[in-house]
TIZAMAR-114889 format. One record per residue (C-alpha): residue in three letters; z, y, x. Coordinates in pm, 1 decimal. Example, Ala and Ser with C-alpha at 12.3 -4.5 7.8 and 13.67 -1.06 7.14 Angstrom:
REM residues 2
+-----+----------+----------+----------+
!   r !        w !        v !        u !
+-----+----------+----------+----------+
! Ala !    780.0 !   -450.0 !   1230.0 !
! Ser !    714.0 !   -106.0 !   1367.0 !
+-----+----------+----------+----------+
REM end
This chain:
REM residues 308
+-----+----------+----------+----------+
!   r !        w !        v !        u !
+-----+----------+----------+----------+
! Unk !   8222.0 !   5704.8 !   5023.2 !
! Unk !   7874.9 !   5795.3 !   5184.0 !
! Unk !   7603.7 !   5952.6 !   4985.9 !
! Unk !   7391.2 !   5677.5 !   4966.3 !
! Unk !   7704.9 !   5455.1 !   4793.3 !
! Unk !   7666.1 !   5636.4 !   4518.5 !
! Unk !   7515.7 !   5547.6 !   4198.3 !
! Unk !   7180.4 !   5667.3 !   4105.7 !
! Unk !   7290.1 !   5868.5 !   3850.7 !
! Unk !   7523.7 !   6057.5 !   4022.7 !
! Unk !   7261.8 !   6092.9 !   4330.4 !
! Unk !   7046.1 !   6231.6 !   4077.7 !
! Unk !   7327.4 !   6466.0 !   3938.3 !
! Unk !   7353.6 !   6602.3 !   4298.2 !
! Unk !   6948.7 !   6650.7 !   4271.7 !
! Unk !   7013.9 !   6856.3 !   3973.7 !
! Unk !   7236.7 !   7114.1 !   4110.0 !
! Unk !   7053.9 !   7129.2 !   4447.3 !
! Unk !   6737.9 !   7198.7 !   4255.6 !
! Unk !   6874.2 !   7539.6 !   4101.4 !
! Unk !   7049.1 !   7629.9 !   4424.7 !
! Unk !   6708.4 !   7619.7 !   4622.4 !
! Unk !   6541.2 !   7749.3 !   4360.4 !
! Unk !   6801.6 !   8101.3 !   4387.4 !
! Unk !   6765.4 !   8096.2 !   4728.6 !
! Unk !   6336.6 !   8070.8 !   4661.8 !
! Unk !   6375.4 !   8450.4 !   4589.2 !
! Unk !   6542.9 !   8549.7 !   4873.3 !
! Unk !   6383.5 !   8342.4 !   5167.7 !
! Unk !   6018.9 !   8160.2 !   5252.7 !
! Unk !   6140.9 !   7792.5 !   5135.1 !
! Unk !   5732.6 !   7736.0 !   5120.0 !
! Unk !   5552.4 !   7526.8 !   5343.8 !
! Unk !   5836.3 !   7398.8 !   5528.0 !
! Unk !   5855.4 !   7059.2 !   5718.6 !
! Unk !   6103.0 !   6916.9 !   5908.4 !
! Unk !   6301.7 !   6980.7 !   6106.5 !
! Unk !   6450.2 !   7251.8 !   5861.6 !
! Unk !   6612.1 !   7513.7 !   6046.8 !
! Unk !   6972.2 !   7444.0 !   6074.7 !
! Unk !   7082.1 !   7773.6 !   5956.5 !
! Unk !   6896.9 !   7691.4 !   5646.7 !
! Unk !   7052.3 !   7373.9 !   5599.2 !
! Unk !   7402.2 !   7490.0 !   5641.1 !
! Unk !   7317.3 !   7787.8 !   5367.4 !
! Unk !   7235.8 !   7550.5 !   5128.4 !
! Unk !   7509.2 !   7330.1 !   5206.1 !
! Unk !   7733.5 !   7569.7 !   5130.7 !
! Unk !   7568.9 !   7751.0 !   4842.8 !
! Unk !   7579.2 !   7385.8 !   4661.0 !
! Unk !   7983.9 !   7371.1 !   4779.3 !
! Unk !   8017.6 !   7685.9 !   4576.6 !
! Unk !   7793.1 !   7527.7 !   4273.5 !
! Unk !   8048.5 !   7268.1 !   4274.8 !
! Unk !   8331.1 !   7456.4 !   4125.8 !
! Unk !   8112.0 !   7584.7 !   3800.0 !
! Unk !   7893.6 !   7221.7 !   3756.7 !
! Unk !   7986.3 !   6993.5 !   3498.6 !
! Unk !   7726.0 !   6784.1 !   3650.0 !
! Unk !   7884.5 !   6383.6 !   3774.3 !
! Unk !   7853.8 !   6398.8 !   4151.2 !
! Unk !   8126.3 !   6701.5 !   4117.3 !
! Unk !   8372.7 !   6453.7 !   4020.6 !
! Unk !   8355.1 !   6186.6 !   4294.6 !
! Unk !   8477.2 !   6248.1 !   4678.1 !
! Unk !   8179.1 !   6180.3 !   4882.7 !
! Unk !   7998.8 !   6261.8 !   5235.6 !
! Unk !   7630.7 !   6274.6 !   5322.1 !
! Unk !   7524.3 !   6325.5 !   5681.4 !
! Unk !   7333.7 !   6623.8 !   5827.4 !
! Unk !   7005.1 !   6373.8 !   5833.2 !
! Unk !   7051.4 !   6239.7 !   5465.7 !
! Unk !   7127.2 !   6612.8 !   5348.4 !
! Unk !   6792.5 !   6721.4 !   5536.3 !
! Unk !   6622.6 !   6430.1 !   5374.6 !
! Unk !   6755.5 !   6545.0 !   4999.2 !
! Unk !   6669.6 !   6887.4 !   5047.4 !
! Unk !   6317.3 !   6825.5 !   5166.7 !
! Unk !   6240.8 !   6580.6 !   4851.6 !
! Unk !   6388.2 !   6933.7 !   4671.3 !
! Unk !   6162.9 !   7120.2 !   4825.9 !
! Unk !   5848.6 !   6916.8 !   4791.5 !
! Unk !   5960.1 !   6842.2 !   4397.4 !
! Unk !   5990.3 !   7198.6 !   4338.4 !
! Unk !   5678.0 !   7318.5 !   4530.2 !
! Unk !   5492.5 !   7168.5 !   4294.8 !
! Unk !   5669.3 !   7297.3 !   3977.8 !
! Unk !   5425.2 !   7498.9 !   3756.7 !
! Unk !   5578.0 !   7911.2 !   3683.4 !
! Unk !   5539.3 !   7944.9 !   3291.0 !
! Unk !   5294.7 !   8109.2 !   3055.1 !
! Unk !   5553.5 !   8409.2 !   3062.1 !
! Unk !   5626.9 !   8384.2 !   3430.8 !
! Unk !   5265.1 !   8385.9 !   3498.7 !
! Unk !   5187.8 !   8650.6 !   3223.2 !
! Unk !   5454.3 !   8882.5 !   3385.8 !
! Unk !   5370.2 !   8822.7 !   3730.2 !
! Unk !   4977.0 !   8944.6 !   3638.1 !
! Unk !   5110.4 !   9258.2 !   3472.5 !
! Unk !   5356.1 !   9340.9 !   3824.4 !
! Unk !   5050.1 !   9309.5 !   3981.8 !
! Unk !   4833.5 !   9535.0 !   3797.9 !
! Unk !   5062.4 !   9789.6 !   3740.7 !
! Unk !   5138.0 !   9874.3 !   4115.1 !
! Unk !   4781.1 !   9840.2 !   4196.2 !
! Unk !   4762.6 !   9478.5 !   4360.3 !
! Unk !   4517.7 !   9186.3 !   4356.6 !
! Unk !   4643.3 !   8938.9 !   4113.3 !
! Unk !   4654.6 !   8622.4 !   4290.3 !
! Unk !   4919.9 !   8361.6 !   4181.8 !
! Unk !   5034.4 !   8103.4 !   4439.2 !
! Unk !   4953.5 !   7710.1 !   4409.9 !
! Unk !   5325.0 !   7665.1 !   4561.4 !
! Unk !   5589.2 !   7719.5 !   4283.0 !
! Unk !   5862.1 !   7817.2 !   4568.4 !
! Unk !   5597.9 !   8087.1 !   4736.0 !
! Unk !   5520.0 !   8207.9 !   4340.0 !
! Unk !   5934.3 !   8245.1 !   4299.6 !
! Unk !   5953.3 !   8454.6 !   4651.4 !
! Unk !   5656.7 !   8704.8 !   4570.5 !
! Unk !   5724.8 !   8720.9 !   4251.2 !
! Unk !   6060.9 !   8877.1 !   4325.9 !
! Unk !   5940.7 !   9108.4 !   4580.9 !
! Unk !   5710.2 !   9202.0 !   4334.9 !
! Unk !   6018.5 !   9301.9 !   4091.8 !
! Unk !   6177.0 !   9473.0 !   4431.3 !
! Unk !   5878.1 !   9645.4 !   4463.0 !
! Unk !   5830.5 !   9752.6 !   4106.0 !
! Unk !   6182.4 !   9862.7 !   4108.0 !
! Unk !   6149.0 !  10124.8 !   4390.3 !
! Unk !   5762.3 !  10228.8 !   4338.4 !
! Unk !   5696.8 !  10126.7 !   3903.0 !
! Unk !   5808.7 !  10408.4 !   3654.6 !
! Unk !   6157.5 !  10536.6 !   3624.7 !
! Unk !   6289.5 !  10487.1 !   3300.8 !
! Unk !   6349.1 !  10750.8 !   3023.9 !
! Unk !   6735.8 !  10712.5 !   3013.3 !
! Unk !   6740.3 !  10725.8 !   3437.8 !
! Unk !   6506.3 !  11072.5 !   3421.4 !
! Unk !   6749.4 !  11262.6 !   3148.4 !
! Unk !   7051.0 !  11149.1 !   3333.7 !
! Unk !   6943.5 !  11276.0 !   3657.4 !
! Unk !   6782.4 !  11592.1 !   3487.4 !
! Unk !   7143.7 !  11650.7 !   3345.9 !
! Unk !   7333.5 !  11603.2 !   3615.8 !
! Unk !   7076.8 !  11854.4 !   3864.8 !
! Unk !   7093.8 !  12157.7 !   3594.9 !
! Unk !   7490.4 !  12121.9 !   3644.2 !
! Unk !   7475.8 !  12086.1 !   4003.2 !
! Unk !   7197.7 !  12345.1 !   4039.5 !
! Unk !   7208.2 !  12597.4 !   3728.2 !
! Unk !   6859.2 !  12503.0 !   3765.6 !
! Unk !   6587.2 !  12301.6 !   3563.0 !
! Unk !   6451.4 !  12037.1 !   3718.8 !
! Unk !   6043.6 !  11938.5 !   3646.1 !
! Unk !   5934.5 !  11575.4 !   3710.5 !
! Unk !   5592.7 !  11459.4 !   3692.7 !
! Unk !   5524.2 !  11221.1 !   3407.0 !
! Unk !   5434.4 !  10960.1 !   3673.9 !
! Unk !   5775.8 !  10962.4 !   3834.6 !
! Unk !   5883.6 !  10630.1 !   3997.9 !
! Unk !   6254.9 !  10485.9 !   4035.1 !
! Unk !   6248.1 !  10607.6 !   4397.5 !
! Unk !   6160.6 !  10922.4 !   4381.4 !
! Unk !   6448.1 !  10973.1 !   4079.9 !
! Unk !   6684.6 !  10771.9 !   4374.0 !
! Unk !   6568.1 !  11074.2 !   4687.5 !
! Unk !   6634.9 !  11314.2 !   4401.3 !
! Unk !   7033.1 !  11204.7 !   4365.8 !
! Unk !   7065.1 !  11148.1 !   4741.4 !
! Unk !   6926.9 !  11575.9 !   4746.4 !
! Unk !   7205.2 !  11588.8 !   4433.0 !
! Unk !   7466.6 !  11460.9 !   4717.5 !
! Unk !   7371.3 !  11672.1 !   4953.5 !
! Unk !   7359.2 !  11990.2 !   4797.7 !
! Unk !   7750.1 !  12077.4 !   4819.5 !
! Unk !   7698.2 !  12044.7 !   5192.9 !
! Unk !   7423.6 !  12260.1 !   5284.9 !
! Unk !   7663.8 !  12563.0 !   5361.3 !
! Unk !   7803.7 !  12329.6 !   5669.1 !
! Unk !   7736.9 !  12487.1 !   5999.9 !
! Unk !   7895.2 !  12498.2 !   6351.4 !
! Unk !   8004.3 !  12090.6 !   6433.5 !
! Unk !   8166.0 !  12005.3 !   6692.0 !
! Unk !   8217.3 !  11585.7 !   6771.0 !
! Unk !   8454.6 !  11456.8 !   7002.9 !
! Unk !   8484.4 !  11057.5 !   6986.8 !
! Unk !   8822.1 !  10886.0 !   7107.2 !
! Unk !   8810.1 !  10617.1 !   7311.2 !
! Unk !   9097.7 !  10445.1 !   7260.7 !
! Unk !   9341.0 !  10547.0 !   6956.7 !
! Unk !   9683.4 !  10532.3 !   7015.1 !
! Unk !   9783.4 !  10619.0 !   6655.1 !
! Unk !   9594.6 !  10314.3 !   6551.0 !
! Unk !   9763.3 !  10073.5 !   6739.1 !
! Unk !  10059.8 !  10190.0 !   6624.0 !
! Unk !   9944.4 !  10150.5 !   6212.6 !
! Unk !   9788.0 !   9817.5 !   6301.1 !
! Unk !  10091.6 !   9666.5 !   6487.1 !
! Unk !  10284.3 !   9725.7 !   6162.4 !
! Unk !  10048.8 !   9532.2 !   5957.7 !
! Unk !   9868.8 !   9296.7 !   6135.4 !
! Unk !   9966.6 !   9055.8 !   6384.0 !
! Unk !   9700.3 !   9044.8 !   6696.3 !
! Unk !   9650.1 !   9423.7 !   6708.1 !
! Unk !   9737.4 !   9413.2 !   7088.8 !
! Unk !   9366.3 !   9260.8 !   7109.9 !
! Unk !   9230.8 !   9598.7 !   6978.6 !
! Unk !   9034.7 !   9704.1 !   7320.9 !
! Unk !   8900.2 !  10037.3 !   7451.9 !
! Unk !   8569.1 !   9973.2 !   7235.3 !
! Unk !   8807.9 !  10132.8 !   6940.2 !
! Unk !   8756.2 !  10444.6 !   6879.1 !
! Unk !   8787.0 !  10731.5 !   6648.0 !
! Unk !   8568.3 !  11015.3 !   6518.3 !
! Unk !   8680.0 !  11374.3 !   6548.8 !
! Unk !   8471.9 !  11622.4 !   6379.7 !
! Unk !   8547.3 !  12018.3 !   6332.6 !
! Unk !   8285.2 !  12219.2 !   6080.2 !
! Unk !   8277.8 !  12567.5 !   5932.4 !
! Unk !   8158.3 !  12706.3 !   5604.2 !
! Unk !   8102.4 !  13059.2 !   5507.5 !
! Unk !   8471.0 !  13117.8 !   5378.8 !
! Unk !   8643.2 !  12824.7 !   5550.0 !
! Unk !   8713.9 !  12586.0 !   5851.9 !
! Unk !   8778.9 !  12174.2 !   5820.8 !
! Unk !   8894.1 !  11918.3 !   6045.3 !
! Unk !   8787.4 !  11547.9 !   5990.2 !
! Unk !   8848.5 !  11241.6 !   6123.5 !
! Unk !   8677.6 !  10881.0 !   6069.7 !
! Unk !   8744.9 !  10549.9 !   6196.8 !
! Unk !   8552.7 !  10241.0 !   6205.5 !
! Unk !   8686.3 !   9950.6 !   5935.3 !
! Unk !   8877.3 !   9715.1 !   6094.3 !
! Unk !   8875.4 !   9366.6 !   6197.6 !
! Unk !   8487.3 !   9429.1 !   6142.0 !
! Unk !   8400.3 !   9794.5 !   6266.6 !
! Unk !   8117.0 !   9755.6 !   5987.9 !
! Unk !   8176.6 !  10046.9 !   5840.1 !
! Unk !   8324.1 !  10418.8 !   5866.7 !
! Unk !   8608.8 !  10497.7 !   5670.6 !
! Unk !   8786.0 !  10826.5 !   5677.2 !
! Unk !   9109.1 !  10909.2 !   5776.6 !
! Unk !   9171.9 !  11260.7 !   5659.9 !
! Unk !   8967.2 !  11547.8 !   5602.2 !
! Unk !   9179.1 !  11836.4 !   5585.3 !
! Unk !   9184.2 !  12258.4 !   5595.7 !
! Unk !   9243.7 !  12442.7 !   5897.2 !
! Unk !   9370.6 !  12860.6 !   5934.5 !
! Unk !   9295.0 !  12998.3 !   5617.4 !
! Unk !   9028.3 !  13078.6 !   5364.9 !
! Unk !   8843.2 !  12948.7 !   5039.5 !
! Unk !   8719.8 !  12604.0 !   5014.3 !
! Unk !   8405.7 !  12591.1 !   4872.6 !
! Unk !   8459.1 !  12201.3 !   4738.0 !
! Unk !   8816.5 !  12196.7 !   4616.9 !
! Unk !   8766.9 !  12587.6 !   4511.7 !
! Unk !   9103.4 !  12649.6 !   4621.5 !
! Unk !   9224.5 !  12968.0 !   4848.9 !
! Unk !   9434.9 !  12770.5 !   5140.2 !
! Unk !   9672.7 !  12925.2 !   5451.7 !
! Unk !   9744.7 !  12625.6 !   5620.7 !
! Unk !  10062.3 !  12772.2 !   5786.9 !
! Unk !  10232.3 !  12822.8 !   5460.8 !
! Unk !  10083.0 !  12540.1 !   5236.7 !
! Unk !  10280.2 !  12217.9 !   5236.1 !
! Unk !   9908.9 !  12020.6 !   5180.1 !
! Unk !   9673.4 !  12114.5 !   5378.9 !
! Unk !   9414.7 !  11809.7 !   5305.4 !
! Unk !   9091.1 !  11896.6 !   5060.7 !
! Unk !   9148.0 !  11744.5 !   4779.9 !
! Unk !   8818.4 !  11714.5 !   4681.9 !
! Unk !   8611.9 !  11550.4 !   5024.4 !
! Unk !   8956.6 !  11371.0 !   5154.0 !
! Unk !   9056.1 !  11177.6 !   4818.3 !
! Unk !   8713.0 !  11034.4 !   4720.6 !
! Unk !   8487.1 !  10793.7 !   4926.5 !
! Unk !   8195.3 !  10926.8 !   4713.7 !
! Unk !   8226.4 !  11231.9 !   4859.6 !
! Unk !   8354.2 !  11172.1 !   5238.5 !
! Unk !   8119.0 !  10899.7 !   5340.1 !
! Unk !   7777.0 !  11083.5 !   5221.2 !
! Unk !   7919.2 !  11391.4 !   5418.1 !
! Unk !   7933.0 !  11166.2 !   5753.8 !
! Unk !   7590.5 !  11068.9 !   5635.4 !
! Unk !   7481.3 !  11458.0 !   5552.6 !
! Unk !   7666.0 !  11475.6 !   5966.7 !
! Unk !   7451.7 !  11236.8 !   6134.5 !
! Unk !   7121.7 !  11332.7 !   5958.1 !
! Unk !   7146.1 !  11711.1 !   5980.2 !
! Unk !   7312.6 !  11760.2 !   6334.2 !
! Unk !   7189.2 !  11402.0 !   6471.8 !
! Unk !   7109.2 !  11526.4 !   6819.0 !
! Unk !   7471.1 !  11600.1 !   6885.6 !
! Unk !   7577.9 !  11211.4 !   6810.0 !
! Unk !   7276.2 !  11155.6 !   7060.6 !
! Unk !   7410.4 !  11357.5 !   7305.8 !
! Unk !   7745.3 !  11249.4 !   7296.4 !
! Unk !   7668.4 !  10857.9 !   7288.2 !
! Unk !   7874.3 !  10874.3 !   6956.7 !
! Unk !   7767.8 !  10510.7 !   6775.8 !
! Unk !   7765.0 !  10597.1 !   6442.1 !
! Unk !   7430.4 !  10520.2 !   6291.8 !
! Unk !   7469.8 !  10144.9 !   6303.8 !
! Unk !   7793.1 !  10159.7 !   6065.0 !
! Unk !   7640.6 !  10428.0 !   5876.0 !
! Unk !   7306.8 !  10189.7 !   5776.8 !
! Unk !   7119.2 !  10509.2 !   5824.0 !
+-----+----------+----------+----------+
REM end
């Protein structure tokens, strides 16, 4: 059955649900001042962000098999879009939106177009979010938790704002790090041991190519010496995942507080930086921001995974 077999009701049903789909997608993307033809990548969001609707809607159209062309579908969502563009925000919307506005020191000026009021109203809340005033509960937690890193008290100006409070914990993660000196990288093309783990798991792995590669990384403390080693996640390579960060001779560790000899301890991992992804992904970060003109040097693609 094609779209346009179906009953009104039910075509309106569809309406329904497509209405609060564009209208979630309103804060993430310009769905103002469109006209066709609608980008197709747009089209086959929606299309599938309505798929998903399906399986929570109690609305009709969820209960009858049906198909509607990539022309009708453009047609539907345009008559959604032009509906919805002309939507008025609420008193409270409108009311809130004013007082965003004012409070980080911008021109109040609310848009004619309901789906252009939806999409700067929620960079406004982005934007409040990084730059508006950190709450009380956020300021104590983080004053807590840098007198226990620290010993020390930290002062805050009244004024302080959510992003500031957020530099402030990534200085909390870095702290345990800043003894680190003396890295040396050495990137592996093409990692034999992985094939071998893959090939166990996965069928395919005899696609993995040369491109593979792992992350070698030696680094000294005051007290103690570390070898680490970091892969890419597979089938992705989106992110950097570690694959053991252990001791090496003998000394104190600084981060599991443990005295070590590696010849006559049966672990020699860290247990604190190789057992916690909290811990061993910020230190590749603390790696690539503090000694990034190694990784330059050595063509070592890291930052892309990384997000930095």
């Amino acid at each position: 059955m094609n779209y346009t077999d179906l009953t009104q009701e039910v075509q309106d049903s569809f309406k329904r649900d497509l209405i609060e789909v564009v209208e979630e997608e309103a804060r993430e993307s310009e769905l103002y001042d469109l006209i066709k033809p609608l980008d197709i990548d747009l089209l086959e969001m929606l299309s599938d962000m309505i798929q998903e609707k399906a399986e929570e809607s109690f609305e009709p159209w969820t209960n009858v098999a049906f198909s509607i062309d990539n022309d009708k579908f453009e047609d539907v969502v345009m008559d959604v879009l032009n509906t919805l563009s002309k939507k008025q925000p609420t008193g409270e919307e409108q009311s809130y939106f004013q007082d965003l506005s004012m409070q980080l020191g911008k021109e109040i000026i609310i848009p004619d177009d309901y789906l252009e009021f939806k999409y700067k109203f929620a960079e406004l809340n982005l934007l409040y979010l990084q730059e508006g005033p950190a709450t009380e509960q956020a300021v104590k937690e983080l004053k807590k938790g840098w007198k226990k890193a620290t010993g020390e008290t930290l002062r805050l100006s009244k004024n302080v704002t959510s992003k500031e409070v957020e530099d402030y914990y990534i200085l909390l993660e870095e702290i345990p790090f800043k003894t680190i000196k003396n890295i040396e990288l050495q990137l592996t093309d093409k990692n034999i041991r992985m094939y071998h783990e893959i090939a166990v798991v996965e069928e395919g792995f005899e696609n993995i190519t040369k491109e593979d590669y792992e992350l070698l990384i030696h680094f000294e403390t005051e007290e103690s010496s570390y070898e680490a080693l970091y892969a890419p996640s597979h089938p992705n390579r989106t992110e950097w995942q570690v694959r053991y960060i252990a001791h090496m001779g003998k000394g104190h560790c600084s981060f599991c507080n443990e005295t070590y000899d590696v010849d006559n301890d049966i672990n020699d991992l860290c247990e604190e930086l190789d057992y916690f992804e909290e811990i061993s992904k910020p230190l590749l970060h603390y790696f690539y921001k503090t000694f990034k003109e190694k990784f330059i040097e050595q063509n070592i693609p890291v930052r892309d995974a990384l997000r930095v």
